[in-house]
C-alpha positions, 0 to 999 in steps of 0.5 A: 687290261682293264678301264682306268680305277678297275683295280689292275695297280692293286692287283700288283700289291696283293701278288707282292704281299701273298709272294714269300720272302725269298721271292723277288717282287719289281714294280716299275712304270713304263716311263721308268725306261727312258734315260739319258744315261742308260739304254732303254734295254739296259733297264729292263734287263736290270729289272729282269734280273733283279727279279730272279733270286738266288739262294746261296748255301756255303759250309765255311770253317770258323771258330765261335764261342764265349770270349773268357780271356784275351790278350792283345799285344801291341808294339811301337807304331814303325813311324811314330814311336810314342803310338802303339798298334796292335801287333796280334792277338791271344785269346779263350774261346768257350762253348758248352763242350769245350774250351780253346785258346788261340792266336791271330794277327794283327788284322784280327786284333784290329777287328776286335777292337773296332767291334769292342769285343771283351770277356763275355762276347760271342764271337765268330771268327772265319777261319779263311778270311780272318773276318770277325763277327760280334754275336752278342753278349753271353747270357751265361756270361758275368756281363749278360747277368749285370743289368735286368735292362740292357740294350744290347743283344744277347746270345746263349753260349754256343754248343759244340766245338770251337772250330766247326763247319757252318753252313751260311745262307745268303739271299742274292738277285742275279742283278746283285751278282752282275754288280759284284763281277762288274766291279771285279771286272772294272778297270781303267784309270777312273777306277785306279783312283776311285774303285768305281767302274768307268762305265755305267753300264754291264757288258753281256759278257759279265752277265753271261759269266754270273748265267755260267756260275749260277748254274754251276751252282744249282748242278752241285747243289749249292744254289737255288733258283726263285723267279719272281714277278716283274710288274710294268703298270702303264706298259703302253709307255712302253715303245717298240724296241722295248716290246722287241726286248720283252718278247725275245726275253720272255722266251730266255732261260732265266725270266721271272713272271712278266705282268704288264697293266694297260688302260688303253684299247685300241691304240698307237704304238709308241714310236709308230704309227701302227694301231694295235690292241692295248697298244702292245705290238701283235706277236707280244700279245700271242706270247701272252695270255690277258686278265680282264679287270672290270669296273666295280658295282655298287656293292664292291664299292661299298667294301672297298670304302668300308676297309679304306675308312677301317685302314685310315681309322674313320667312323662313318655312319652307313648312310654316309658310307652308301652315299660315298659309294654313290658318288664313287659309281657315278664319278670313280672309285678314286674320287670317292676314296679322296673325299672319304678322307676330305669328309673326316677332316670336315667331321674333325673340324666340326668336333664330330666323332663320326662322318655323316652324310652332311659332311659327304654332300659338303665336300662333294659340292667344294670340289669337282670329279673329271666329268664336272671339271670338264663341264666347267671348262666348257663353260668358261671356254672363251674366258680361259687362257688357252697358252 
């Protein structure tokens, strides 16, 4: 909670960045919840899950290795006698310990050459659903010694035996396999025809069934849990079934780190007349815990104008750079950080290899913060149109 240009957004960016890989970061408005189509509660919840990440450790047979040979028979298409279809396939496998020939449908060939699999490609063959997988070309290989320039991608021969256990991981949100069940679980005429669900929606039973499965899961071993963080900026958008919705669910089993950024003090609830602090319903508040942000003095400023003009690549003499600070405590940062880049491309215009104070005090007199705009139209009141 904080005034408006105090850096609450920016502490959204910095969380996401220092975050790793695998932990899920949502940034959302408090405007974003309210739709037509959808439930208010439906969108957070999706947030919600969309925030929880789920890593999926499974040991799957496949066979893998360096293609040496491969044989694909066809035989007459059964409606057109002068087409011919892959009817199956035989083909040699090689890895560093061993080699193995083996036989497979019609599926398969149709895969293998759907990928433009030949002699010197890796590959990788599921051996439960039959799915094919292009790893590359071998480095060993014939073809992965051709060319001293080739886009595509090479792989060393693989170790091992031909048909081994792999284990794969895939990086899931809860969100993700809501979505996955909801379409298994889709029915109805619409769905009969076009394969999408008829609702746009997820029951709570789906949602129930995934909480079941997952923890399942995680009790084997087999998943692992990363909570992540939700981030609402302008949460006083937000009205009071939604606040309802967030305290019940802050309190759930599976819930990320929930941050809601205000600018607002003591204010109305949404929806109500009730005046409340940060315009966050009472019992919201006591589930919670605040940050306080500041406004900037002078000095930090400063730096944050001197990293900006770094980032956008801007030379500026440090006595343009103190009076863009000025301008930047008397106005705010925001209005400072637009007319650092006005001031560059006033520079750019006058051939100037740098922004000097004279181009600050040029666009600083074309345009107007909010404290002059508001001077300005209570000077013309009676001249501006008022519908």
């Amino acid at each position: 909670a904080g005034p408006p240009g105090t850096g609450k957004t920016a502490i959204a960016v910095a969380i996401s960045k220092e975050l790793g890989e695998n932990v899920p970061f949502i940034q959302m408005s408090g405007s974003e919840i309210y739709s037509a189509e959808r439930k208010k509660t439906e969108v957070l919840i999706e947030a919600i899950r969309k925030c929880i990440g789920v890593e999926i450790h499974e040991m799957r047979k496949v066979y893998e290795g360096e293609v040496t040979m491969i044989d694909i028979r066809t035989a007459p298409h059964p409606y057109n006698p002068y087409q011919k279809i892959p009817e199956s396939v035989r083909l040699t496998l090689k890895t560093k310990e061993e080699e193995k020939t083996i036989e497979a449908g019609a599926s398969i060939a149709q895969q293998i050459i759907a990928e433009g699999i030949s002699e010197g490609h890796v590959i990788q063959i599921d051996a439960e659903t039959g799915r094919v997988a292009n790893l590359g070309l071998c480095l060993e290989s014939q073809k992965g010694k051709t060319y001293d320039v080739d886009t595509r991608r090479k792989v060393p021969r693989p170790s091992g035996k031909v048909l081994k256990e792999k284990e794969f991981v895939y990086m899931l949100t809860l969100a993700d396999l809501d979505e996955l069940n909801a379409r298994q679980r889709s029915g109805g005429l619409f769905s009969l025809f076009f394969g999408g669900s008829e609702s746009k929606e997820i029951d709570t039973e789906v949602r129930m069934a995934v909480d079941q499965q997952v923890k399942e899961w995680v009790d084997s071993g087999k998943a692992f849990i990363y909570p992540g963080v939700l981030f609402i900026d302008d949460a006083h958008l937000l009205d009071l079934e939604a606040f309802s919705f967030l305290s019940r669910a802050m309190e759930s089993e599976l819930v990320p780190i929930i941050i809601l950024a205000t600018n607002r003090g003591v204010a109305r609830i949404r929806g109500t007349d009730i005046k409340s602090p940060l315009g966050f319903p009472l019992d919201l508040i006591d589930r919670a815990v605040i940050i306080a942000t500041e406004p900037y003095d002078l000095d930090s400023i400063r730096e944050i104008l001197k990293i900006r003009a770094a980032e956008e690549k801007i030379k500026i003499e440090p006595e343009a750079l103190n009076r863009l600070a000025e301008v930047g405590a008397k106005s705010s940062m925001r209005y400072a950080v637009q007319l650092l880049s006005l001031a560059a491309q006033n520079a750019k215009a006058l051939n100037k290899d740098k922004v000097t104070v004279e181009d600050v005090q040029r666009v600083d007199e074309l345009f107007m913060d909010v404290g002059e705009a508001a001077e300005y139209l209570r000077k013309y009141e009676e001249r501006l149109m008022i519908h």
